[in-house]
DSSP file (Angstrom, degrees, kcal/mol; ACC not computed):
  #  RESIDUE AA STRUCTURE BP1 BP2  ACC     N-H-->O    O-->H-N    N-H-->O    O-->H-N    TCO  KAPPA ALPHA  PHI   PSI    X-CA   Y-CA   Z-CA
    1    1 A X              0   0    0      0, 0.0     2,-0.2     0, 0.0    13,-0.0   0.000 360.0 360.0 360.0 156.7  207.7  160.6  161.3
    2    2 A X        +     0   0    0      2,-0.0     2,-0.4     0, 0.0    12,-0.1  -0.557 360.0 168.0-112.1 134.5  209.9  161.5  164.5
    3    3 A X        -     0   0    0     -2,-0.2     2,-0.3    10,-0.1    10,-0.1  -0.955  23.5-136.0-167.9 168.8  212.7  164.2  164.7
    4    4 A X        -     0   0    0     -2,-0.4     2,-0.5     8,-0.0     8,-0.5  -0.792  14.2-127.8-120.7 138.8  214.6  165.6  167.5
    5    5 A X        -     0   0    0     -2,-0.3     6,-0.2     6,-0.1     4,-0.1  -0.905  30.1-133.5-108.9 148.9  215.4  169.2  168.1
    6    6 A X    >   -     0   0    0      4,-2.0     3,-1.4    -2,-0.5     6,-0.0  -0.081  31.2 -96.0 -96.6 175.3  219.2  169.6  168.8
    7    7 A X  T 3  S+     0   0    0      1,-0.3    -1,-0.1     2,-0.1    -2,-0.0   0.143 125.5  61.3 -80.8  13.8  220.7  171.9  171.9
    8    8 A X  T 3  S-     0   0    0      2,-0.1    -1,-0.3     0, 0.0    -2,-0.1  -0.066 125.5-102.2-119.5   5.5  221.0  174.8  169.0
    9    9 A X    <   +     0   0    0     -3,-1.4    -2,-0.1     1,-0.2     2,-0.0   0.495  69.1 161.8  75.0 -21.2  217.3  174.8  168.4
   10   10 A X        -     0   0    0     -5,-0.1    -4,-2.0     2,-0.0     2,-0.4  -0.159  30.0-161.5  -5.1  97.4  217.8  172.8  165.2
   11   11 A X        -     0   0    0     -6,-0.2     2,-0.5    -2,-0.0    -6,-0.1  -0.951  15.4-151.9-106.0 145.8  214.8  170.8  163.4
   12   12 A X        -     0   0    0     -8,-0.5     2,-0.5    -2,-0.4     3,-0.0  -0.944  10.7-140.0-117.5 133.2  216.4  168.2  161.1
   13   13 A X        -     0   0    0     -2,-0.5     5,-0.2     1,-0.1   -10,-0.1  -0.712  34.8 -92.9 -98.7 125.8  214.1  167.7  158.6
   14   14 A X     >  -     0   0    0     -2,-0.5     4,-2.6     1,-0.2     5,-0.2  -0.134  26.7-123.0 -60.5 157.8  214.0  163.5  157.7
   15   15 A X  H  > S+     0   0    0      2,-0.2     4,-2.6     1,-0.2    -1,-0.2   0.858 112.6  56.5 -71.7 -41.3  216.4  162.5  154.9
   16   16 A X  H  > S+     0   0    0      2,-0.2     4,-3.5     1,-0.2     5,-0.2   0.965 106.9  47.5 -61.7 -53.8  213.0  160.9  153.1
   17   17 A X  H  > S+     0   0    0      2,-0.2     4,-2.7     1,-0.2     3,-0.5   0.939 114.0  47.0 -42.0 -51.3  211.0  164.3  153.2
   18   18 A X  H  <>S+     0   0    0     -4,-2.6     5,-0.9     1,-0.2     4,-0.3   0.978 109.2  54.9 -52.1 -55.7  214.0  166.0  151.8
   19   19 A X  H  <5S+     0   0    0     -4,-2.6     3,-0.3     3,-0.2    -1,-0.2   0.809 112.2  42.2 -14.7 -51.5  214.4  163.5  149.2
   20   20 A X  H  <5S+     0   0    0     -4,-3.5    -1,-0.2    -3,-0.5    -2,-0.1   0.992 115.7  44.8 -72.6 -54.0  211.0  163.8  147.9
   21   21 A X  T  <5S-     0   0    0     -4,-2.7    -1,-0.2    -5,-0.2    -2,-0.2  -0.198 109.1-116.0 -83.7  41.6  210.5  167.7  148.0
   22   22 A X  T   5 +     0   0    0     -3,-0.3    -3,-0.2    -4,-0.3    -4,-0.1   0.292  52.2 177.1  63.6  16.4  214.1  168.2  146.4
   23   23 A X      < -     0   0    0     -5,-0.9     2,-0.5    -6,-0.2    -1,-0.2  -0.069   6.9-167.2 -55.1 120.4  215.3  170.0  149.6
   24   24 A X    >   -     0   0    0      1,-0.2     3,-1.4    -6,-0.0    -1,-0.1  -0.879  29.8 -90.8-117.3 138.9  218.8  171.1  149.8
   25   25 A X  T 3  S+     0   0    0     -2,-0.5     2,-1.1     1,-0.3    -1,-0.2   0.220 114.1  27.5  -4.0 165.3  221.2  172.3  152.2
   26   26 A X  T 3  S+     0   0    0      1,-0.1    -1,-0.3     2,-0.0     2,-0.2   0.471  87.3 139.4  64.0   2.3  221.2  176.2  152.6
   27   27 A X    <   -     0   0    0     -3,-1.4     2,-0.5    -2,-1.1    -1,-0.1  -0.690  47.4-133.5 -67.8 143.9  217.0  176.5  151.4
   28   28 A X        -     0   0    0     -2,-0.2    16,-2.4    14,-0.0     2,-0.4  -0.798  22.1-158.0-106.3 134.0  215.3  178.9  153.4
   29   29 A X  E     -A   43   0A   0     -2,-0.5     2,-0.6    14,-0.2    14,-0.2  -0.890  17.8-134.8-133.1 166.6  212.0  178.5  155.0
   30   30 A X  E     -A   42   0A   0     12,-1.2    12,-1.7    -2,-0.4     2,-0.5  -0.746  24.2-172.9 -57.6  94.2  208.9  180.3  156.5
   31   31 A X  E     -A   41   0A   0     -2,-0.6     2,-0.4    10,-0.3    10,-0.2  -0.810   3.4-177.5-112.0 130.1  207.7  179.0  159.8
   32   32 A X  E     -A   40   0A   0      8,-2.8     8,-1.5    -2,-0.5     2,-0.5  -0.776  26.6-127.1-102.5 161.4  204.5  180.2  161.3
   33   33 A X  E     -A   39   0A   0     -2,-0.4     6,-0.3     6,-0.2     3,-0.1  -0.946  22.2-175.0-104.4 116.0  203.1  179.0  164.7
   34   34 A X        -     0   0    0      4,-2.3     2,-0.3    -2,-0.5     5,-0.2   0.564  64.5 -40.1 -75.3 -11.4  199.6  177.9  164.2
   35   35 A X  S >  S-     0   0    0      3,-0.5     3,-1.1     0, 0.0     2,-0.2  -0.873  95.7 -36.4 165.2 173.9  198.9  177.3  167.8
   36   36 A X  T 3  S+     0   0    0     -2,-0.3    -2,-0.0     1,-0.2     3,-0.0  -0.525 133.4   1.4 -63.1 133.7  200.6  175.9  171.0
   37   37 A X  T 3  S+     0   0    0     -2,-0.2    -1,-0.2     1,-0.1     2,-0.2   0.914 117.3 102.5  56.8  29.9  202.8  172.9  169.7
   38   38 A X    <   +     0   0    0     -3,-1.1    -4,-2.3     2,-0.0    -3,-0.5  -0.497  38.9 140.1-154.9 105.2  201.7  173.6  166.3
   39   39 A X  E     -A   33   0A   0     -6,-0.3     2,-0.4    -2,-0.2    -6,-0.2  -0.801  29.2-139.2-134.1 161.5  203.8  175.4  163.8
   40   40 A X  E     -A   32   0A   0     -8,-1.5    -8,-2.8    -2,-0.2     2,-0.6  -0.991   5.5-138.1-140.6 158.8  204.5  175.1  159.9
   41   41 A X  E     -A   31   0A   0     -2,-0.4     2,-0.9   -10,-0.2   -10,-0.3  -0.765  14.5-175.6 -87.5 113.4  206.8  175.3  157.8
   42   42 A X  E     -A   30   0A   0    -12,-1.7   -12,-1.2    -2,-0.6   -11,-0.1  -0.682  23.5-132.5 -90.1  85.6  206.8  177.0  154.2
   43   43 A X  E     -A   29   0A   0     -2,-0.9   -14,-0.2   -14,-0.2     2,-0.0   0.063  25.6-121.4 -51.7 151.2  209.6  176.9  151.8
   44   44 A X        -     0   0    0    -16,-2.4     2,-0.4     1,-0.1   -15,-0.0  -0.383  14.1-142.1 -91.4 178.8  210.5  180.0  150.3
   45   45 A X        -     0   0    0      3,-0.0     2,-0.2    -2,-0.0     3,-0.1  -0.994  25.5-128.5-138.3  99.3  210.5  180.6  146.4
   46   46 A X        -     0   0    0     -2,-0.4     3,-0.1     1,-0.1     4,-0.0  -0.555  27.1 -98.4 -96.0-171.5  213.3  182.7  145.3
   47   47 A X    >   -     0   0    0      1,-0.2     3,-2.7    -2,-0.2    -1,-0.1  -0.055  50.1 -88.7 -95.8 156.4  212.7  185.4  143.4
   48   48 A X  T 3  S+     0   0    0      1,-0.3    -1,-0.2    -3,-0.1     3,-0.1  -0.055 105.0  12.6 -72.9-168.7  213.2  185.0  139.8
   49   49 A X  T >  S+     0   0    0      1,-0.2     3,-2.5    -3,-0.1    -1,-0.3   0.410  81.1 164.1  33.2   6.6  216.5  185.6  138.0
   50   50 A X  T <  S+     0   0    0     -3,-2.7    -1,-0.2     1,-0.2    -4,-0.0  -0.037  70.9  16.3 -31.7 125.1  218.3  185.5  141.4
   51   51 A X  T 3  S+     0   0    0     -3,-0.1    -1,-0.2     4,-0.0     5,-0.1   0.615  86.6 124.9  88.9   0.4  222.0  185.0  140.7
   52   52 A X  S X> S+     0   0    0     -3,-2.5     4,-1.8     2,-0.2     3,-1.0   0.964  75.2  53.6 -61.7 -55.8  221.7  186.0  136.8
   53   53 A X  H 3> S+     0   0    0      1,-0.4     4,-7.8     2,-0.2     5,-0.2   0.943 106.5  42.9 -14.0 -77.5  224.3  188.4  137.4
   54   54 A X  H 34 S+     0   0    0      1,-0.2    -1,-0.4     2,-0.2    -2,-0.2   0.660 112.9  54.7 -69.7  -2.1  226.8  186.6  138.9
   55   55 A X  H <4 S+     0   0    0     -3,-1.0     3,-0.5     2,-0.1    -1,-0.2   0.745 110.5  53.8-102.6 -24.9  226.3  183.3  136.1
   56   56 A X  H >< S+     0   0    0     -4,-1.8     3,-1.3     1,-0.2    -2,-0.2   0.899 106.3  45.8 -56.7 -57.9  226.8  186.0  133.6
   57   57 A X  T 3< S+     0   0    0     -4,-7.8    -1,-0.2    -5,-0.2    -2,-0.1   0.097 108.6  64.8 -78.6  27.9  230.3  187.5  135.0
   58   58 A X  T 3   +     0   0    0     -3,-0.5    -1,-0.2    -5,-0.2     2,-0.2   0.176  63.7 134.0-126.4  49.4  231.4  184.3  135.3
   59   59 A X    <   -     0   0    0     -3,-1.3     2,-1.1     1,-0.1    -3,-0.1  -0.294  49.0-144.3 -43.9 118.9  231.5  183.2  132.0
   60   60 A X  S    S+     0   0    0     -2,-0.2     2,-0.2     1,-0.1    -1,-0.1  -0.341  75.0  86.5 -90.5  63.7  234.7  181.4  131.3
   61   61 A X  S >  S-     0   0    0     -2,-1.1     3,-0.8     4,-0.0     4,-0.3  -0.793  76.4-135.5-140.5 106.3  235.1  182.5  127.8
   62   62 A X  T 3  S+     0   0    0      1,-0.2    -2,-0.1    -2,-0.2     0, 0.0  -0.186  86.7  19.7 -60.0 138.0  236.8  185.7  127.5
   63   63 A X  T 3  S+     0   0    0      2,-0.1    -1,-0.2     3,-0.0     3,-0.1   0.959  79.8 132.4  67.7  56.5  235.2  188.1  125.1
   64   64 A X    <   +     0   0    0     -3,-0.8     2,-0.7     1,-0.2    -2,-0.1   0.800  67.6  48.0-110.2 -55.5  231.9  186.4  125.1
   65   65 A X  S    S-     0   0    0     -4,-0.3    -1,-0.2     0, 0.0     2,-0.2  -0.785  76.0-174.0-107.5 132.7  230.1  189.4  125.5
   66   66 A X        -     0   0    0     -2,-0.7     2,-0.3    -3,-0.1    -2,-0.1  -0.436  21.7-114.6-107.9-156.0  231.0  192.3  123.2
   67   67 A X        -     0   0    0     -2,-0.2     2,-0.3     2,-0.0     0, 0.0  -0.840  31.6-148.3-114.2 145.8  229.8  196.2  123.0
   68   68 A X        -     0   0    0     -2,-0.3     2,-0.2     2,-0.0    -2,-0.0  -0.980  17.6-108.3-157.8-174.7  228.1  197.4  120.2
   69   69 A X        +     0   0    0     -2,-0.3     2,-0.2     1,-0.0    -2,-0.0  -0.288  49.4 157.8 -98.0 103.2  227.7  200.4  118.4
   70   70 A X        -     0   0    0     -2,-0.2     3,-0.1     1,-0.1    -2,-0.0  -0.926  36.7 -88.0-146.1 167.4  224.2  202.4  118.9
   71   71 A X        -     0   0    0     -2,-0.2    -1,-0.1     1,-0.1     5,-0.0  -0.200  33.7-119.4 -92.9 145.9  222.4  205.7  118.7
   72   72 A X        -     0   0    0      1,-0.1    -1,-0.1     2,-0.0     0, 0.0   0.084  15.0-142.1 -49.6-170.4  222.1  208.1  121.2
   73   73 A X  S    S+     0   0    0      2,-0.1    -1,-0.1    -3,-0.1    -2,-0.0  -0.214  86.5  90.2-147.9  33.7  218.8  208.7  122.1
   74   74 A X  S    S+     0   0    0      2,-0.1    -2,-0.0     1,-0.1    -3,-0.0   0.787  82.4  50.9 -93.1 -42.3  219.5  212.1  122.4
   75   75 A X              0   0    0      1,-0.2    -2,-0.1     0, 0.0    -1,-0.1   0.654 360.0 360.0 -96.4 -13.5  218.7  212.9  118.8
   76   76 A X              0   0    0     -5,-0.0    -1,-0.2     0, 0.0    -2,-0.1   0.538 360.0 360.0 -37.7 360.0  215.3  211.1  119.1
């Protein structure tokens, strides 16, 4: 398959590849150069629970998570 690289350095990766291998905007990938004219690309993996935080604080239900009530670990 054919692609063009744009006056920014830009490879547009064809709408079918993305399609197949779920590719989305804003994924980041590796690229190594195997040779002259011969490079690849790797998609990156991210790491797990990325973003658990933040899906946690924004829970829309206020008082979702409560405190509760537990021993020092002082007296252990």
């Amino acid at each position: 398959m054919k692609t063009t690289i744009s006056s920014k350095g830009q490879i547009v990766l064809p709408a079918e590849f993305r399609k197949q291998d779920q590719i989305e905007p804003g994924q980041e990938f590796d690229v190594e150069r195997l040779d002259r004219g011969e490079y690849r690309f790797v998609r990156r993996t991210k790491p797990p629970n990325e973003g658990l935080v933040d899906w946690l604080l924004s829970c829309p239900e206020k008082g979702f998570f409560t405190s509760i009530e537990s021993e020092s670990t002082d007296t252990l």
